[in-house]
N, C-alpha and C positions, 0 to 999 in steps of 0.2 A: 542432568540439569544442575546447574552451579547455582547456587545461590547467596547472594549478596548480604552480610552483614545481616547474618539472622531472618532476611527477609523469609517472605515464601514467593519471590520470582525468580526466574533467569535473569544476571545480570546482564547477558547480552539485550534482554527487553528494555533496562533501563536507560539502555542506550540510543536504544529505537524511538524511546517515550521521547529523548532529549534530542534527534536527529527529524522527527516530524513535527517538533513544537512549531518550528521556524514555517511562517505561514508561506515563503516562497518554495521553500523542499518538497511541501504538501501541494502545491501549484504544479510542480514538475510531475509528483506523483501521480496526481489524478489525470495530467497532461498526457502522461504515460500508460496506466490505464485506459482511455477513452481512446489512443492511436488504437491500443493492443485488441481492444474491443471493436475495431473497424478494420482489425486484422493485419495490421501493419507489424513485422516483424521486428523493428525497431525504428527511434528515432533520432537525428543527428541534432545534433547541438546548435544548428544553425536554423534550424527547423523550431528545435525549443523555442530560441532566442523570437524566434519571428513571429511566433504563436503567444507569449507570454512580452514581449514590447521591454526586457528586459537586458541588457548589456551581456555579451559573450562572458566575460570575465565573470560575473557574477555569476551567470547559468553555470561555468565550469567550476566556479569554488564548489556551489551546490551539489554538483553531481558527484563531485570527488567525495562530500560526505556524503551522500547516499552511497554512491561505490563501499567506501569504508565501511559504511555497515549494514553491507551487502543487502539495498535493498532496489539497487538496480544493476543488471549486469550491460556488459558492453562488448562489440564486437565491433572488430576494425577490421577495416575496407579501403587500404591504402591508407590515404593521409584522412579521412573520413572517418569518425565514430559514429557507432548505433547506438542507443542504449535501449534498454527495455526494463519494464517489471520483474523483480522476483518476487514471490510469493511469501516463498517462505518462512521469511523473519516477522512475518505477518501473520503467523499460524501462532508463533510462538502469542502473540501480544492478545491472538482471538482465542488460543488457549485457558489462557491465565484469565481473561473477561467476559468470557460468557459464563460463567459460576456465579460471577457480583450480578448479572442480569438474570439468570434464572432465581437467583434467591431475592433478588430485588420485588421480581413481579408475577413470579413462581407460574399459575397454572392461569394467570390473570392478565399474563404481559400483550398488551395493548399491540395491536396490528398495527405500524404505523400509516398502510393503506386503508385503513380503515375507517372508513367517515364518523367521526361520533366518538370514536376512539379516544382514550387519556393520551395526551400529549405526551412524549417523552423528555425528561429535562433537556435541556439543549447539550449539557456533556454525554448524555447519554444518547442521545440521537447521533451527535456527530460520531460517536464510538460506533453504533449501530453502523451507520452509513461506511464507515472505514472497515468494518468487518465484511460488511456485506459488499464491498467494492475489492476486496482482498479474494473472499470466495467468490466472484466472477470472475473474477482473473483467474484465479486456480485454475476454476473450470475450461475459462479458454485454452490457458496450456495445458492442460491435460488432453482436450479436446483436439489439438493442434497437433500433437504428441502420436498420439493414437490414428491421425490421419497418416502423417509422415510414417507410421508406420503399418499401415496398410488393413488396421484393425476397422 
């Protein structure tokens, strides 16, 4: 693990923090998740564009930074790209964040299914929602993995 100017994270995290701020990267992301999640092995950039009401050129600037910091892979099919979720750079950031949540709310941290329940601040809900939308993903490709491979 490298760690940045004294910090205690991964500076590839800080990258991640500053490649998901952009509120349309996060639109592709969870676009991308929600295909993955209805089992679609990837999706093409025309497909993006038409789901999201957004300009090709735009979707492709986005996707080259997500590509860049590999938090989507792509598979080409002729003159056609796919892209899909990667998890992984996503481990890294649930890594380093569930220690600030467990010592946040320790043995008292609030269900957010839970009626009645303490609200979570709204940074910390959306972080919740991003982790817990990372680990469903895991889980489908792992799950997906393990079929393909006959387990």
């Amino acid at each position: 693990m490298v760690l940045r100017g004294g910090g205690d994270y991964p500076e590839l995290m800080t990258d991640i923090f500053d490649v998901i701020a952009d509120g349309t990267r996060r639109d592709i992301l969870q676009l991308l998740l929600r295909r993955t999640t209805e089992g679609e092995t990837g999706t093409s950039v025309s497909q993006i564009v038409a789901d999201l009401g957004i300009s090709q050129p735009t979707v492709s600037k986005h996707l080259k930074v997500l590509r860049d910091a590999e938090l989507v892979s792509v598979r080409e099919d002729g003159q056609r790209r796919f892209y899909s979720l990667a998890v992984e750079p996503l481990e890294v950031v649930d890594d380093w964040l569930v220690p600030f949540l467990v010592d946040a709310f320790g043995d008292g941290a609030p269900d957010i299914d839970y009626p009645g329940g303490v609200p979570l601040p709204d940074g910390a809900a959306h972080a919740a929602e991003v982790v817990g939308r990372a680990a469903a993903s895991a889980k489908h490709v792992v799950t997906n993995a393990l079929k393909r491979l006959g387990a």
